[in-house]
C-alpha positions in Angstrom: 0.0 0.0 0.0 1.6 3.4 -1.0 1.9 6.2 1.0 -1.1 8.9 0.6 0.4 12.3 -0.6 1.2 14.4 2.4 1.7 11.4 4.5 4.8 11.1 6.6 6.5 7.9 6.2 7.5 5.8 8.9 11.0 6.5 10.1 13.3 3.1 9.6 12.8 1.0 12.6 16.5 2.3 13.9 16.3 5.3 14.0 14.0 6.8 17.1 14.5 10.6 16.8 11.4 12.9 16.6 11.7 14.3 13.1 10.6 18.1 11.7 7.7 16.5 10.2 6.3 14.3 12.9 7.1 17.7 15.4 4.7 19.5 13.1 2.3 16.8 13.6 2.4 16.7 17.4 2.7 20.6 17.3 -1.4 20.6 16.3 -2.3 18.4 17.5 -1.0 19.6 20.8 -2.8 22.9 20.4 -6.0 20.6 20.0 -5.8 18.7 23.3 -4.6 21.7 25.2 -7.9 23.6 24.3 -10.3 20.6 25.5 -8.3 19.8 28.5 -7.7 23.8 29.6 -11.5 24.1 29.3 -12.6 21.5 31.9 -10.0 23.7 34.5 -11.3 27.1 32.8 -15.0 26.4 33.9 -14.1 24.9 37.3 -13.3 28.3 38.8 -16.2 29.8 37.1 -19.2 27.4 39.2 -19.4 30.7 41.8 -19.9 33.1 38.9 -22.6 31.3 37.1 -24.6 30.4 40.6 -24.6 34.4 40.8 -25.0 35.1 37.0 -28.1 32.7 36.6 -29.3 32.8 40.1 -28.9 29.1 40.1 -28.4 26.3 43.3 -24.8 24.6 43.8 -26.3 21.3 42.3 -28.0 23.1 39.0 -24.1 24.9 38.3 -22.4 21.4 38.6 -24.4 20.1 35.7 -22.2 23.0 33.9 -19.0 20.3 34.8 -20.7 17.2 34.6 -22.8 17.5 31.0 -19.7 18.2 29.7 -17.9 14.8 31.0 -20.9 13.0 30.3 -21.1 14.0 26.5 -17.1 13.6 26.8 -17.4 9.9 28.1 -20.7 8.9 25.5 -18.4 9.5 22.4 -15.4 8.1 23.2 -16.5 4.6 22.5 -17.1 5.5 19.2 -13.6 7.5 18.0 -12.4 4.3 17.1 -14.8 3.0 14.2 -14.9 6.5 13.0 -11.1 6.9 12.9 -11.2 4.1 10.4 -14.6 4.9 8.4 -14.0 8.6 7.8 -10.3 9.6 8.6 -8.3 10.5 11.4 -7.7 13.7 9.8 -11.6 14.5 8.6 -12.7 13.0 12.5 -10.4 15.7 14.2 -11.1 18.6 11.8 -14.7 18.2 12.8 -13.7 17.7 16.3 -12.5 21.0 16.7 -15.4 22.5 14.4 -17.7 21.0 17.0 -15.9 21.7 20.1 -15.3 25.7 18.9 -19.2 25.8 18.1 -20.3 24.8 21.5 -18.0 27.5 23.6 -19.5 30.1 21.2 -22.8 29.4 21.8 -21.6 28.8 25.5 -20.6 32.4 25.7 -24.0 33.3 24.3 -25.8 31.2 27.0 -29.0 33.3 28.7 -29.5 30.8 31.0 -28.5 28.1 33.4 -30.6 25.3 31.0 -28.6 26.6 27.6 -25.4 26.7 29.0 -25.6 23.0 30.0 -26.9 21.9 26.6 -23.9 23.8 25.1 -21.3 22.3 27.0 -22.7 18.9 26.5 -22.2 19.7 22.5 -18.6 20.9 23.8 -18.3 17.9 25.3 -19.0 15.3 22.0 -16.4 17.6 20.4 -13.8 17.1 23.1 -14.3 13.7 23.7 -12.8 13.0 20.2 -9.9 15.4 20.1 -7.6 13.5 22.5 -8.1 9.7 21.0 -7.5 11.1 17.5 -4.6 13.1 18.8 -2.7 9.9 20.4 -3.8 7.7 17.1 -2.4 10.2 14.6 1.0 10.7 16.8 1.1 7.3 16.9 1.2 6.7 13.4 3.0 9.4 12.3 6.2 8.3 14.6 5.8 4.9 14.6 6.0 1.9 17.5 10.3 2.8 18.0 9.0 6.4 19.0 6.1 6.2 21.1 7.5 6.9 24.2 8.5 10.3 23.0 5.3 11.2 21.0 3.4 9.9 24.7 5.8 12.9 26.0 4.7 15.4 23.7 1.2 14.5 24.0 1.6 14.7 28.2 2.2 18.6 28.1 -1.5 19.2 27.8 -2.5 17.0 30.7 -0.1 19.1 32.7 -0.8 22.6 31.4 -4.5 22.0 31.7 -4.3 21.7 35.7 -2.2 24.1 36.2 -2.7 27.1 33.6 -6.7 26.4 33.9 -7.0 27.9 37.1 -4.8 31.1 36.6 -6.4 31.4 33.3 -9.9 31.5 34.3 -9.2 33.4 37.2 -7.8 35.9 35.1 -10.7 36.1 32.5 -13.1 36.3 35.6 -11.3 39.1 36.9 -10.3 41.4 34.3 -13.2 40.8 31.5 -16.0 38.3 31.8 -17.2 34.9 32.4 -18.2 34.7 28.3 -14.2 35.0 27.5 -13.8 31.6 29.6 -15.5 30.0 26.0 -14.9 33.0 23.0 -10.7 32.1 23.8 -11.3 29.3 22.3 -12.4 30.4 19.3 -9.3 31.9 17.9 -7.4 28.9 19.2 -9.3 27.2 17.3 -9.5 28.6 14.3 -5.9 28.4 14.3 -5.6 24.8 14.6 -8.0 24.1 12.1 -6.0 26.2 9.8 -2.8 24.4 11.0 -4.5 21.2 10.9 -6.1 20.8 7.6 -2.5 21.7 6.6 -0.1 19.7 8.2 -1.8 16.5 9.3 -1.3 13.8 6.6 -3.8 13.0 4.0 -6.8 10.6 5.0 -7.0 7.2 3.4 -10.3 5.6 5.1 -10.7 2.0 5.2 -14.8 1.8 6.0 -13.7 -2.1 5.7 -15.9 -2.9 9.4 -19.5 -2.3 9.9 -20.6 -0.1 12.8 -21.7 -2.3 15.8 -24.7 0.0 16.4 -26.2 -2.5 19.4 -22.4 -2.0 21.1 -22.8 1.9 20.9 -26.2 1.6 22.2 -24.8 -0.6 25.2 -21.7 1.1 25.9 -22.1 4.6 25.6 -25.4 5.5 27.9 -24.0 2.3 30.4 -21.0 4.3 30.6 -22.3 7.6 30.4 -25.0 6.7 33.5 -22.5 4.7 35.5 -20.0 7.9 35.8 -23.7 10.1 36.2 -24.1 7.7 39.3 -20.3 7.9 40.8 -20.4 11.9 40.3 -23.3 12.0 42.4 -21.9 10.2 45.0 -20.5 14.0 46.7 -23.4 15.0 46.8 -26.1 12.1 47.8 -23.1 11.4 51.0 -23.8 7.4 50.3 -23.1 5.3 48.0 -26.9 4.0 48.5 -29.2 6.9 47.4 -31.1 6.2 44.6 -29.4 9.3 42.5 -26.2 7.2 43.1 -27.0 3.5 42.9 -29.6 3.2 40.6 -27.6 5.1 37.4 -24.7 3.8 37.8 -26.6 0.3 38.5 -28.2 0.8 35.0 -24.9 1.7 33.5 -23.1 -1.3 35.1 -25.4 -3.6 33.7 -25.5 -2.2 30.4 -21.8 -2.4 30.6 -21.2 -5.7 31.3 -23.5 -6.7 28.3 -21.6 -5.0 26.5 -18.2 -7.3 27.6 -20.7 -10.1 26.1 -21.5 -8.8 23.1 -18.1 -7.6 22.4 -16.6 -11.0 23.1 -19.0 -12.7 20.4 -19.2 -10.2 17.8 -15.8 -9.9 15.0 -15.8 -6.2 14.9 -17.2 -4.9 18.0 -17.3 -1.0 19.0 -14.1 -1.7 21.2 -12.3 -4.8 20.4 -11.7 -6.7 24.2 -9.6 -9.1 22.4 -6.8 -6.0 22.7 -6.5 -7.8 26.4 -5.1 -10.6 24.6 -1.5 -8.3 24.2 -0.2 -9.0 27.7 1.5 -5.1 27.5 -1.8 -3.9 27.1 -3.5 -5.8 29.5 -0.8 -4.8 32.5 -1.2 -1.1 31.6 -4.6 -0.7 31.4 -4.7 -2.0 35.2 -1.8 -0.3 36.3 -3.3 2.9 34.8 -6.8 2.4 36.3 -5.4 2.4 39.5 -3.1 5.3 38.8 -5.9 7.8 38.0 -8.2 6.7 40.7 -5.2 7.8 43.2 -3.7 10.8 41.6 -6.7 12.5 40.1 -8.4 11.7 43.0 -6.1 13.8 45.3 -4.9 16.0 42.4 -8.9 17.4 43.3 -8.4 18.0 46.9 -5.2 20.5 46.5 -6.9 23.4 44.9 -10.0 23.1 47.9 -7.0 23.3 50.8 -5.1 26.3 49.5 -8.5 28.0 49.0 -10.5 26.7 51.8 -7.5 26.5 54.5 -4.8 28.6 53.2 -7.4 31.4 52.3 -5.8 32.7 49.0 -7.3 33.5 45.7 -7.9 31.5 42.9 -4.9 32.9 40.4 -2.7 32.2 43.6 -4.1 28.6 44.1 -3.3 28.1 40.3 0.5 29.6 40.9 1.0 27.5 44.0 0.0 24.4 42.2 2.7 25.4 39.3 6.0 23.4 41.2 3.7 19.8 40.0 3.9 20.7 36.2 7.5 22.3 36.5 8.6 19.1 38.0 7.0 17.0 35.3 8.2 19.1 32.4 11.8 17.5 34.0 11.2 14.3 33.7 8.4 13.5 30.9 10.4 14.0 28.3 13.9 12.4 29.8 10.9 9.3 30.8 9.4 9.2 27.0 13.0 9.0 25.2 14.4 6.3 27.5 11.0 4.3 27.7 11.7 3.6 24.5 15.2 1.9 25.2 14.8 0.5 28.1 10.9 -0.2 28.4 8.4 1.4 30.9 8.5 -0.4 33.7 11.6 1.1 36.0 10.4 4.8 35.2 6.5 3.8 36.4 8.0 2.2 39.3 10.1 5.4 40.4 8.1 7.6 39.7 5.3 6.4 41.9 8.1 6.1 44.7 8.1 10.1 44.0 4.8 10.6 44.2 3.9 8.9 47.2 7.0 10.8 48.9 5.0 13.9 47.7 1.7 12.6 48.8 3.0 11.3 52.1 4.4 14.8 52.5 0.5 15.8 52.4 -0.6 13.6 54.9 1.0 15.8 57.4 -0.1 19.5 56.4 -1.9 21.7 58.7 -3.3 25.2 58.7 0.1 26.6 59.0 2.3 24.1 56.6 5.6 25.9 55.5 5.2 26.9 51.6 8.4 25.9 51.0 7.6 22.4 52.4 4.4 22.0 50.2 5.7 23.3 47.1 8.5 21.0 47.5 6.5 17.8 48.0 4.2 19.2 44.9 7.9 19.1 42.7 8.7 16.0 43.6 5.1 14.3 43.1 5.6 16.0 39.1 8.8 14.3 38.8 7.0 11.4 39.9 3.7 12.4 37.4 6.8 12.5 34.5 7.5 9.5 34.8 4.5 7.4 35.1 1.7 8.3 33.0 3.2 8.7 30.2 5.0 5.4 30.3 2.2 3.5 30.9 0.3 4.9 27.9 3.9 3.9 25.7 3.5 0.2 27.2 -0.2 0.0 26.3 0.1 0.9 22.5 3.5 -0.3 21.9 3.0 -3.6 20.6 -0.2 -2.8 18.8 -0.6 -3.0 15.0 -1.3 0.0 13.1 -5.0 -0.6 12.7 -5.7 -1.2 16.6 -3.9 2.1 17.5 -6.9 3.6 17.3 -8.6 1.2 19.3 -6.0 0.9 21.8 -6.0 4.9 22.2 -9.9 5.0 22.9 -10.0 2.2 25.1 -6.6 3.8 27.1 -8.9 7.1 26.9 -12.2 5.7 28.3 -9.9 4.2 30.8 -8.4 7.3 32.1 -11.9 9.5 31.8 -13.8 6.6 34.4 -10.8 6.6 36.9 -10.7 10.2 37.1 -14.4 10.0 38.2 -14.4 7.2 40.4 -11.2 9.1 42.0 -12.8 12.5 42.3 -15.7 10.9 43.7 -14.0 8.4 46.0 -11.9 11.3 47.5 -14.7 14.2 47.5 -16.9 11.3 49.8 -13.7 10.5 52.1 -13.1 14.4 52.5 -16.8 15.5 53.1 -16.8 12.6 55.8 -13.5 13.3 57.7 -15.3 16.9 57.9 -18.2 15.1 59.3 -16.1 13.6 62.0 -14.6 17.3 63.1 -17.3 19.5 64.6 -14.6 22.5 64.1 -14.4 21.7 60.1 -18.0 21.1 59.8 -19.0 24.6 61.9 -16.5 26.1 59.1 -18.1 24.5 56.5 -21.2 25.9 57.4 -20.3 29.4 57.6 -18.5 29.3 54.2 -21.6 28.1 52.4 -24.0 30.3 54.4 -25.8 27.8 56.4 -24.7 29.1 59.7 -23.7 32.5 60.9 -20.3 32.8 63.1 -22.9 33.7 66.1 -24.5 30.6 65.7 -21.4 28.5 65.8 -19.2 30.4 68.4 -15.9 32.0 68.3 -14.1 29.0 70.0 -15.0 26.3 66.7 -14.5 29.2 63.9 -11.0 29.8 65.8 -10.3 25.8 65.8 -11.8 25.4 61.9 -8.7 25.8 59.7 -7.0 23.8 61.9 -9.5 21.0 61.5 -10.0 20.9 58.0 -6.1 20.9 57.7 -6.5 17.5 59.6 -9.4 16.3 57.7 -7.4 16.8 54.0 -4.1 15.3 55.7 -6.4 12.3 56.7 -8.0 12.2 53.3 -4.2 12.0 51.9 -3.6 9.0 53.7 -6.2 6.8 51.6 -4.7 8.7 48.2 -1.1 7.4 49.3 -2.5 3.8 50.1 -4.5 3.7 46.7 -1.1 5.1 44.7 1.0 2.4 46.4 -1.1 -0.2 45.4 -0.5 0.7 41.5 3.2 -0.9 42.5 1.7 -4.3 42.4 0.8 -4.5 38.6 3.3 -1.9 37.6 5.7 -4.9 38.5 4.7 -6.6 35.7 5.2 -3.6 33.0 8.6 -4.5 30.8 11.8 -3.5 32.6 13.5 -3.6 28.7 13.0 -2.4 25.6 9.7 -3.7 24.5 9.7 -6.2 21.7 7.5 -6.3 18.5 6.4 -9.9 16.7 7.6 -10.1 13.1 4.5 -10.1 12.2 4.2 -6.6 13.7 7.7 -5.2 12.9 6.6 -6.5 9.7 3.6 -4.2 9.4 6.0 -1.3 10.9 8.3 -1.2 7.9 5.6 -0.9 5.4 4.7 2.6 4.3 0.9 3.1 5.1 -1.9 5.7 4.8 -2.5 7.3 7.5 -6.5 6.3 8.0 
């Protein structure tokens, strides 16, 4: 099969240096991610501002956060078959048209209801940008390279934390809440240009029906299982009906899905990827991983602002020493990978991070900066080394036409262990509050249910204090959960991972990118 005009060829199988042309690639593809993943950050300081705006409840403004990760989670599942029936290249052009749409019509929103709807639409373009992204990197550089293509692709996921804050703050501040959406219209518009002119030509292979009965399982069973586990913060219990009974339904739905996946040749996503051992390991080591470090990665932001008392654009600042410390190591992490396989970086670097974790466990109202911002350093050195890795050992050994698979299934993985871990550590926080009448009486005044009268000088004196103890508590079951990822990670490759012939075979063909 030639090579499509405009499509990069595969560097020879020796040679693992990034060339100009796959740079260009990443370089766009880059700009893509970093505008879906900024966005969720963006809008997250914004909740306040909209319950004011719209004269809306707590619970109504969440729905501003959570329709977007719903949509986001729904069309995930699908990337894959439409990578291959329409084009990589085609899929993410009208990714990015759909994703720019919705934050202009978001920053047109007159209500509470219409800016919902308009993130959801955000969110079905989103969802697609970072699949496509990792399955046209992938391709363009070729198994020998991955690890440093999964290091490019990781500067998103740690600008988006860390610049989403300070960026919304900003916006808020010194314009509007509308310019949290319209920035992203002449990003966009940029890497649309960019993209329709340096990602390679499309050459579809429509070869597979669509498994329409899959979509219909998978999507809403995953869509109403994550609806149910992001509801757990607010229900308090894993057994009210707003909690159980969605993510019930989704379970089930789920679980016939692993069914009709298993008997079906071409299913929506192919389970007989478990098969590749590689795969298999990372995917558990991975859903493990982002049920501890998302998980905590939420409760940093709500201790500098609830215990520490600064603003928003400070909180975002202070947070900075966690990307700084991975922009050391990810890319040192994604050029050796390739050399010497994944599995000695992923082990060290969650050594770091529970050093930097276990350094939380101990903070209190009065925790030296210098002391925090340290541990937050040496948890990104850690963050460098493991995520990224673990991605390189899932996709490594795939051939080129289950990259895409293997990318949506590694991205559905990583979007349900970031809310299981958000919602695992929000319930373990708001109940270690529970526990601390001094937290709770804070609490209370904070959200207005209480006035300082009513709970007395002596608990409003104790409260930072107490809710200092009650996050250095909820630390302790983030450092357990992150030192249990040490168990599989023990059986990622310690060496340079090997291809079959029949898949080093596949790599030294020239293909269309598709």
């Amino acid at each position: 099969m030639s090579v499509s005009a405009g499509t990069p060829a595969k560097a020879p199988l020796g040679d693992d240096k990034l060339d100009a042309g796959v740079l260009k690639v990443a370089g766009v593809v880059v700009i893509g991610a970093i505008m879906s993943i900024l966005d969720v950050t963006v809008v997250s300081v914004a909740l306040p501002t909209f319950q004011n705006e719209f004269q809306a409840t707590p619970a109504t403004v969440a729905w501003t956060m959570t329709a977007y990760t719903l949509a986001l989670a729904a069309v995930i599942p699908v990337t894959g078959w439409a990578a291959d029936r329409f084009g990589t290249k085609r899929l993410y052009l009208t990714s990015l048209a759909l994703f720019v749409a919705g934050s202009v019509l978001c920053s047109m929103a007159w209500d509470i209801g219409p800016l919902i709807a308009f993130r959801a639409l955000q969110g079905i373009g989103g969802g697609m940008l970072m699949p496509l992204g990792m399955t046209i990197m992938t391709r363009a550089a070729g198994p020998q390279r991955i690890g440093r293509v999964m290091a490019v692709l990781g500067i998103p996921m740690l600008l988006g934390p860390i610049g989403g804050p300070i960026l919304g703050g900003w916006l808020i501040e010194s314009a509007s809440w509308h310019w949290i959406f319209l920035i992203n219209l002449p990003i966009g518009i940029v890497a649309f240009i960019l993209s329709s002119i340096v990602l390679p030509k499309d050459n579809p292979q429509p070869g597979e029906t669509f498994d329409f009965l899959g979509l219909l399982l998978l999507s809403p069973g995953l869509a109403l299982f994550l609806y149910g586990v992001s509801s757990i913060p607010e229900a308090g219990t894993v057994g009210d009906p707003k909690v159980l009974v969605p993510a019930a339904i989704g379970l089930v739905l789920m679980i016939a899905f692993v069914g009709h996946a298993l008997r079906k040749d071409h299913p929506l996503i192919d389970l007989r990827l478990f098969k590749n051992r590689n795969l298999t390991v990372a995917v558990i080591t991975m859903s493990l991983f982002i049920v501890a470090f998302m998980g905590s990665m939420l409760l940093l932001p709500s201790y500098f602002l609830q215990v520490r008392g600064v603003s928003t654009l400070e909180t975002g600042l202070l947070i900075a020493p966690q990307g700084l410390g991975a922009m050391v190591t990810m890319p040192v992490a994604g050029r050796l990978t390739d050399k010497m396989g994944p599995g000695r970086f992923v082990l060290g670097g969650i050594v770091l991070i529970s050093l930097g974790i276990a350094n939380l466990t101990q903070v209190t109202d009065d925790t030296p900066y210098v002391q925090l911002l340290g541990g937050l350093f040496v948890m990104g050195l850690g963050m460098g080394m493991t995520m990224m890795p673990i991605m390189s050992a899932a996709l490594a050994t795939l051939t080129d036409h289950a990259i895409a698979r293997g990318s949506t299934l590694m991205n559905i993985v990583q979007q349900a262990g970031g809310s299981i871990g958000t919602a695992v550590m929000s319930v373990v926080l708001t109940n270690e509050v529970k526990d601390r009448p001094a937290a709770s009486a804070l609490y209370a005044v904070a959200q207005g249910k209480a006035t300082p009268e009513q709970v007395g000088p002596v608990l409003l004196q104790q409260g930072p204090s107490a809710l200092a103890d009650a996050f250095g508590s909820t630390y302790m079951v983030a450092l357990v959960l992150v030192l249990a990822c040490i168990i599989p990670a023990l059986f990622l490759p310690r060496k340079k991972i090997q291809r079959t012939p029949e898949q080093e075979a596949e790599a030294a063909v020239p293909v269309a990118m598709h």
